[in-house]
N, C-alpha and C positions, 0 to 999 in steps of 0.2 A: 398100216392098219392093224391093228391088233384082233384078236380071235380071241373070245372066252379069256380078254385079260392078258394074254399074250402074246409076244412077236412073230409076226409072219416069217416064212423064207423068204420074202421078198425085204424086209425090213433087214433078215441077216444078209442076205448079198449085198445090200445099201452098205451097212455097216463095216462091212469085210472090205469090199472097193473105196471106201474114205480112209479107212483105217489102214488098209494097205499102204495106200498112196503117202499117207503120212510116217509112215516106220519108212518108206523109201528113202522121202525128202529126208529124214533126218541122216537116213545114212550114209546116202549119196554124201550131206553138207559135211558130214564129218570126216568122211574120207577126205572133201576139197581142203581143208583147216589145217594146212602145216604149220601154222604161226602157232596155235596152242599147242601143238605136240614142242616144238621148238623152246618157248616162255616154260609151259609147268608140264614138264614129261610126265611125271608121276601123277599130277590131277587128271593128263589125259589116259593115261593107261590106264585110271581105277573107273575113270567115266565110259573108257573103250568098252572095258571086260564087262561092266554090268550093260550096254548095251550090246554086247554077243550074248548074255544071258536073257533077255529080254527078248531080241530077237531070234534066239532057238525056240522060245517058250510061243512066239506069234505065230511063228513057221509051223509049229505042231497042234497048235488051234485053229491055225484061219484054213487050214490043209484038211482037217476034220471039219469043219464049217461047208466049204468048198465042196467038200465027195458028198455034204446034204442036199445042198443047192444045186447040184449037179443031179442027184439020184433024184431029186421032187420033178414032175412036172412042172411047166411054166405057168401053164393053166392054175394048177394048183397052186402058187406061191402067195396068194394073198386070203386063202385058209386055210395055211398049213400051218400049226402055231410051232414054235421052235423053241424055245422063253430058256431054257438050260442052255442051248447051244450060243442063242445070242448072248447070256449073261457071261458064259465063258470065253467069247471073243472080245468083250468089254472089260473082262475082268483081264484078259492077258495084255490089253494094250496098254492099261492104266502103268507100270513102270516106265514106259514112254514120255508120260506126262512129266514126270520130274527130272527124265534125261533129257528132254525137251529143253525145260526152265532150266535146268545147270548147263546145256548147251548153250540159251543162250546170254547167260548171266557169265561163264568163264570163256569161253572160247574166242568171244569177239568178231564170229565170224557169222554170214548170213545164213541163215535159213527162215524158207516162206512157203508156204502152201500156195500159193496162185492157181493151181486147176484140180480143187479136191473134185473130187466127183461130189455131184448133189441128189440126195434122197431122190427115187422114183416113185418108190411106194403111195399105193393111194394113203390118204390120212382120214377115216372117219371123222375123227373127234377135228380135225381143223374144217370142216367143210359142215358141220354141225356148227362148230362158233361162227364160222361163214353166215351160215344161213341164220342164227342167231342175231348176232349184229344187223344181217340187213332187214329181220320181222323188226326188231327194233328201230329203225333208221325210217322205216314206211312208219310205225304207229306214231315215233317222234313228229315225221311231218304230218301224216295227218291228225294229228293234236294241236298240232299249232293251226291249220287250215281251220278248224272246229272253233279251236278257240277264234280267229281272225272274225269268220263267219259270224258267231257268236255275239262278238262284239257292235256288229252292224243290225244285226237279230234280235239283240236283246232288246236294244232301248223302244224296238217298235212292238214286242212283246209287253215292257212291263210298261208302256204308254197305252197300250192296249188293253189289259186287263185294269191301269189304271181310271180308265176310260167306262170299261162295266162297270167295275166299283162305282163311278160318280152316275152311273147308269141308272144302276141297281140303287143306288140312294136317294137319286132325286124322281124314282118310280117310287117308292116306298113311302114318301116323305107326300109325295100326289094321292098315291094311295089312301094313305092316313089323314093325309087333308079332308079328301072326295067320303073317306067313310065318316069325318066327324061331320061335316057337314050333314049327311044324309041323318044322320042319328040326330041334329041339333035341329033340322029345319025340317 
C-alpha cells in the first residue's frame, strides 16, 4: 500500500524477501553448473565475476534496507513510506535480471523460483478496483433485470396510455358531438 505516492516498509520487506530469495536461487544454480564452467571457462568466469559484483552490491543494499525494516515498528509498516530505499533495492537487483537471462541462455543448466515469497502488504489500489469491478458487476445486473422487467412493463404501459389516447378521443369526439347538437337543436 503506498502512502503519499510512496512504498511502505512493509512493501520494502515484501520486496527484500523475493528478491533475496531469487539472488540465492541463482547462486545456489550456479554454483550446482559444472558442465558450463567445463564447455566455456572463460564465458563462465566473466558471467561469475559480474555476479560477485552484483552480489556485493545486493549484500550492501538489502542490509541497509533490512536495519529499516528492523528499526520501523510493525505496527507502523504500512505508513511508513520508504520510496528512496525501495527504489535502491530495485535498482541493485536489476543486474540480476540479465545474469539471470545469460544464466539461462549459456549454461544449460536449471534454475526455478518455485517458493518466491509472495507480497503481504495490504494493497489499496487493488481492493479499490476490487470493489470497483464488483459496483460495476451489481449495476450490470441490475440493468439487465430493469431492462427484463421493462420489457414485460412496457407493452402494458404503452397499451395503456394507448388506451387514454383512444379514451381521450372518442371523449372529445362525444364531446363535440353533444356540443353541436345542443348549438343545432
Amino acid at each position: 500500500m503506498t502512502v503519499f505516492n510512496q512504498h511502505t516498509v512493509h512493501e520494502l520487506d515484501d520486496l527484500v524477501k523475493a528478491l533475496s530469495y531469487q539472488v540465492g536461487q541463482i547462486t545456489q544454480a550456479s554454483s550446482q553448473c559444472a558442465a558450463w564452467k567445463q564447455r566455456d571457462p572463460q564465458g563462465y568466469a566473466a558471467w561469475s565475476s559480474d555476479l560477485s559484483k552484483a552480489t556485493a552490491e545486493w549484500a550492501r543494499v538489502s542490509h541497509a534496507a533490512m536495519k529499516i525494516i528492523d528499526r520501523t515498528p510493525h505496527v507502523a509498516w504500512d505508513m511508513a513510506p520508504v520510496e528512496s530505499d525501495y527504489q535502491a533495492v530495485a535498482k541493485a537487483f536489476q543486474p540480476f535480471e540479465g545474469l539471470t537471462g545469460t544464466f539461462m541462455r549459456d549454461s544449460h543448466c536449471p534454475l526455478s523460483f518455485p517458493d518466491n515469497p509472495q507480497p503481504t502488504a495490504p494493497d489499496a489500489d487493488l481492493v479499490a478496483f476490487q470493489a470497483t469491478d464488483a459496483a460495476a458487476k451489481w449495476i450490470d445486473k441490475e440493468a439487465k433485470g430493469v431492462a427484463k422487467r421493462s420489457k414485460t412493463v412496457v407493452p402494458f404501459v404503452i397499451g395503456g396510455v394507448g388506451l387514454a389516447v383512444v379514451a381521450v378521443l372518442l371523449a372529445r369526439r362525444a364531446v363535440g358531438r353533444a356540443v353541436r347538437e345542443a348549438v343545432e337543436g
